[in-house]
N, C-alpha and C positions, 0 to 999 in steps of 0.2 A: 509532450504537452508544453504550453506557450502561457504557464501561469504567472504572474508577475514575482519574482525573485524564486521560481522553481515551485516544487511540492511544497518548498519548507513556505511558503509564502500563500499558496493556492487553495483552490480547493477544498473546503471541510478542515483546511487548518484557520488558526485566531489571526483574522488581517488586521494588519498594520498599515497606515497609511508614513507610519516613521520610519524612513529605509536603515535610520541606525538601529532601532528595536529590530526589523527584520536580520540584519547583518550578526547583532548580538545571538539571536533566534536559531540563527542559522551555526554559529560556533560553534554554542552549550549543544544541539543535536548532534553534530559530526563529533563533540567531545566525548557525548556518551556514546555514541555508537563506537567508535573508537574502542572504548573500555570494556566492551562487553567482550566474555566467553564467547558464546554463538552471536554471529552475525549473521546468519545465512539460517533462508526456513528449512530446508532441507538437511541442513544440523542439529535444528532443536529437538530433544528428545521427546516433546508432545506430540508435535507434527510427524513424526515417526510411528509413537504409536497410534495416531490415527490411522496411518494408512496401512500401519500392521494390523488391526484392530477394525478397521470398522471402511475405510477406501480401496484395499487393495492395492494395487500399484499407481503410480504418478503416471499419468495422462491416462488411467485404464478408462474403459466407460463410468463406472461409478464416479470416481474425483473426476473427471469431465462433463459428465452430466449437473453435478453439485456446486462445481466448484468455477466453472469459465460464464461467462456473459456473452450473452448473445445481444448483438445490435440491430435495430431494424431503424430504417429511414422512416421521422415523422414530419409533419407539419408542422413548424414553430406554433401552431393555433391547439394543436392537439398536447401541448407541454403545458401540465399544470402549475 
């Protein structure tokens, strides 16, 4: 993706048009990320028991059906 200063800048995140609040932005995330136990979904003990519990296995049909996006080509006229 080609968001202005990445995910940490993009999309459904709080823009900034000040590249230094973005850069600070960008730190304090990679600082907590850094510090946490689980980094990874597929380590967290939730996300575990969902697919012990209620998905089945990772890519089965259920968490495939539930869980991936499908794209279909529209019209810029047809985006509300």
């Amino acid at each position: 993706m080609t968001c202005p200063g990445g995910c940490i800048n993009g999309g459904g995140q709080p823009f900034a048009k000040n590249k230094t609040a973005v850069i600070e932005r960008m730190k304090a995330l990679y600082a907590i990320d850094a510090s946490e136990k689980i980094r990874t979904s597929h380590s967290n003990k939730a996300v575990q028991s969902l697919y012990k519990d209620f998905l089945g296995k990772p890519l089965g049909e259920k968490s495939h059906h539930l869980l991936h996006t499908k794209y279909a080509k529209r019209k810029a006229a047809d985006v509300a």
